[in-house]
C-alpha positions as CSV (number, residue, x, y, z in Angstrom):
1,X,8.4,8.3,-3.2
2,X,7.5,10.6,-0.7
3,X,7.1,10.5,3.0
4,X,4.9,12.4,5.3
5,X,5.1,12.7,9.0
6,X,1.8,12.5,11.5
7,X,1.8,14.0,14.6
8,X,0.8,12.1,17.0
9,X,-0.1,14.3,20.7
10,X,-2.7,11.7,22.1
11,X,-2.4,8.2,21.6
12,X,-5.6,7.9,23.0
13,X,-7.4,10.0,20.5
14,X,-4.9,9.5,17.2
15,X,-5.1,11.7,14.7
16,X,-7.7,11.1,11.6
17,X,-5.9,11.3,8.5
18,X,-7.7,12.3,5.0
19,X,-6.4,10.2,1.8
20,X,-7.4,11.6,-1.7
21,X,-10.9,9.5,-3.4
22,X,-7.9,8.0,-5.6
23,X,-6.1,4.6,-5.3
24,X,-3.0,5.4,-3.1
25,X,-1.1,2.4,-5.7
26,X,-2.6,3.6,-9.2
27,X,-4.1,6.9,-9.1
28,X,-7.7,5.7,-10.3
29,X,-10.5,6.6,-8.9
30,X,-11.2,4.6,-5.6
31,X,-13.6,2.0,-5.5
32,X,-13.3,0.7,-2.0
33,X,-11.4,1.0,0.7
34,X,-8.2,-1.1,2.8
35,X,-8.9,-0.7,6.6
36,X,-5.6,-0.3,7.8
37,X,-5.6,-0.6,12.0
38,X,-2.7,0.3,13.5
39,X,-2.3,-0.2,17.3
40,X,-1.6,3.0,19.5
41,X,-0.5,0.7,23.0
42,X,-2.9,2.1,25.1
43,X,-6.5,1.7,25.8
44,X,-9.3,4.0,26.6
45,X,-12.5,2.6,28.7
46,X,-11.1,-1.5,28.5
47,X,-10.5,-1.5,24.8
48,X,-7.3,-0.7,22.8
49,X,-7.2,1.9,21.0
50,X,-6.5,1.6,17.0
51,X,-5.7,4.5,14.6
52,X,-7.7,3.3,11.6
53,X,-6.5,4.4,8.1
54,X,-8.9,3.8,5.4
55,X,-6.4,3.1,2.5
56,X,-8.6,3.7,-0.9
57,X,-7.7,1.7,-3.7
58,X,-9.5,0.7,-6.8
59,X,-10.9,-2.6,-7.5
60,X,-7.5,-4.2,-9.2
61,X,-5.0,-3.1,-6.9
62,X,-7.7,-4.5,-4.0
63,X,-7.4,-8.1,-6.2
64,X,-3.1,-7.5,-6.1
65,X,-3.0,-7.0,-2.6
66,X,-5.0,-9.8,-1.6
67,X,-2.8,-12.3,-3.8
68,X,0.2,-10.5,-2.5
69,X,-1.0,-11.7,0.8
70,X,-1.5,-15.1,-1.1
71,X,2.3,-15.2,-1.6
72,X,3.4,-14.0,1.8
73,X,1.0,-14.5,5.1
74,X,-0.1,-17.7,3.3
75,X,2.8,-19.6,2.6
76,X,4.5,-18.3,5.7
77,X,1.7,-19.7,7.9
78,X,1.9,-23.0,6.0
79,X,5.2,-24.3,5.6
80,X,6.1,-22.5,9.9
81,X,3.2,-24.9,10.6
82,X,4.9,-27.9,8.9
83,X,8.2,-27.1,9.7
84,X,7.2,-27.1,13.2
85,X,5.2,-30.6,13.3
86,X,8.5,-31.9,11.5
87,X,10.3,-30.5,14.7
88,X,8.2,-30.9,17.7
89,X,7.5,-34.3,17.6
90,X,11.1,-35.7,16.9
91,X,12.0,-33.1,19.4
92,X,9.2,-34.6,22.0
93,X,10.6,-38.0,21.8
94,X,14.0,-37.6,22.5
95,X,13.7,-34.9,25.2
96,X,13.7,-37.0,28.5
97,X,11.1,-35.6,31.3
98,X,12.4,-35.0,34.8
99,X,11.4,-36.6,37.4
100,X,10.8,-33.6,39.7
101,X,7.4,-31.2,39.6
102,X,9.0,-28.7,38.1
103,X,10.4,-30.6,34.9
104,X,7.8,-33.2,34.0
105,X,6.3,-31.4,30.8
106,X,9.9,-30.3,29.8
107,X,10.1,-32.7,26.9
108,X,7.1,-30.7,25.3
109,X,8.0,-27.6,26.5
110,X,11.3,-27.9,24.8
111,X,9.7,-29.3,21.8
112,X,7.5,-26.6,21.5
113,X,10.2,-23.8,21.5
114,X,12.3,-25.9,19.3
115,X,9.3,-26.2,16.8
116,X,8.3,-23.0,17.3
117,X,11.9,-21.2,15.9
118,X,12.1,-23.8,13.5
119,X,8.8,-22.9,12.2
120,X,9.4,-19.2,12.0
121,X,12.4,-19.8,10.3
122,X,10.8,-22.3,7.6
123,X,8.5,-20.8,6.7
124,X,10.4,-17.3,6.0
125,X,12.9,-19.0,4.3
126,X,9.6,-20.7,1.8
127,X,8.4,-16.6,1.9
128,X,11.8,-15.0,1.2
129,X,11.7,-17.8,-2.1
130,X,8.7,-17.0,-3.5
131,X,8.7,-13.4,-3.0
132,X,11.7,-13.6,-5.9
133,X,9.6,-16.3,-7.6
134,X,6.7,-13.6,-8.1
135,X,8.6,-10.0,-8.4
136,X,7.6,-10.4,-12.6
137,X,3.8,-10.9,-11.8
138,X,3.5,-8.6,-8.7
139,X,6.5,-5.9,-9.1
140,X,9.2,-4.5,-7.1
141,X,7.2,-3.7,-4.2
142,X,6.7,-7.7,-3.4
143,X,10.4,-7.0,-2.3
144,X,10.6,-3.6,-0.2
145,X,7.8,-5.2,2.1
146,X,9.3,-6.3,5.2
147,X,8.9,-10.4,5.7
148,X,5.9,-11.5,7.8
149,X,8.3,-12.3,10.6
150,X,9.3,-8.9,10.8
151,X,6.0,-7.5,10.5
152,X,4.6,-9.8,13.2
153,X,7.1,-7.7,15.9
154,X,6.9,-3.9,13.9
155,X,4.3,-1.2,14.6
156,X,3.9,-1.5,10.7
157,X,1.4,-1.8,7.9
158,X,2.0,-2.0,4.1
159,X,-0.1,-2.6,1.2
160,X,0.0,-1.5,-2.8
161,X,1.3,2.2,-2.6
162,X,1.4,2.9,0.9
163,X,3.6,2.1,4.0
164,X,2.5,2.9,7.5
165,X,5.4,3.1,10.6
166,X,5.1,4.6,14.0
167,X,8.2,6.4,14.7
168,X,9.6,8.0,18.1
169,X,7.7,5.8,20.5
170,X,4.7,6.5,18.7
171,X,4.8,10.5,18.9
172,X,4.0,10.4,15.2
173,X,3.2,8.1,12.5
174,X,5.1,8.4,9.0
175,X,3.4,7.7,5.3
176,X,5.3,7.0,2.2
177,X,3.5,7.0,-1.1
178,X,4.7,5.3,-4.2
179,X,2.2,7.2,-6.2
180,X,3.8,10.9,-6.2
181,X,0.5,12.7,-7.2
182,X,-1.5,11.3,-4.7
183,X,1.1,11.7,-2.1
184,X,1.0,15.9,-3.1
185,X,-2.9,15.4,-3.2
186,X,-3.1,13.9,0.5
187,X,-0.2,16.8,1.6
188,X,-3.2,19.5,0.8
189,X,-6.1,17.6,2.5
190,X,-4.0,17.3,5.8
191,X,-2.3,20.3,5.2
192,X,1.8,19.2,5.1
């Protein structure tokens, strides 16, 4: 693995990185591309300003990571939206309104939150699960990803091959390649 650190002197006008017209995962030749948008925390003229990375990748490794989103995001979505129902409304019920202004929607409002943390940690429990379930079919990598919890609160992105973090309060941005020729290849093109 290698790793590669991005300057970063403007977050208002990030850096545009080059990638090799190789799959970061496999090394084939690319075939399309995974728009990678990572947020930069400031906006420029009312809109927020996003440092895209256009992760090539081949067609396969395209099909892997969108069933590796199949095992994570999905399921992760589904049973912390279950988990919650199974929470809120029990929750609801026996949480007594005041009487006051102030406290007469506390029984949902408590609800809510309690559904809410149970539903986050539901359905990462059901993700941490069957990310051990599918290491055969989808490899190692199924594990190194941080959980979608963790991702939902991380300036992150990760996909076959490639990890994206900001690093240093966003002052620079660091890329680690699985795929050591292509990481040497995308070293030349941005000049590391």
């Amino acid at each position: 693995m290698n790793s590669y650190e991005i300057p970063i002197t403007d977050k208002k006008n990030p850096p545009v990185v080059k990638f090799p017209a190789r799959c970061v995962n496999c090394g084939k030749p690319k075939e399309t591309v995974l728009p990678l948008k990572l947020h930069m925390g400031v906006q420029k003229r009312d809109q927020m300003v996003m440092m895209d990375l256009p992760v090539p990748v081949c067609r396969e490794c395209e099909k892997k990571e969108q069933k590796i989103a199949g095992v994570t995001l999905v399921p992760f979505m589904i049973a912390g939206l279950i988990t919650f129902v199974i929470v809120f409304i029990p929750v609801w019920f026996i949480t007594p309104d005041g009487t006051t202004t102030q406290t007469i929607g506390l029984s949902i409002t408590v609800a809510a939150f309690a559904g809410m943390i149970a539903g986050l940690i539901g359905g990462t429990l059901v993700e941490f699960l069957l990310r051990f379930m599918f290491v055969p079919l989808y490899g190692r990598l199924l594990l190194k990803r941080p959980l979608t919890v963790f991702g939902l609160f991380d300036d992150s992105e990760d996909v076959l091959g490639l990890s994206a973090r900001f690093a240093s309060g966003k002052k620079s941005l660091t890329l680690t390649f699985e795929n050591d020729d292509v990481a040497r290849e995308f070293s030349r093109l941005n000049h590391h």
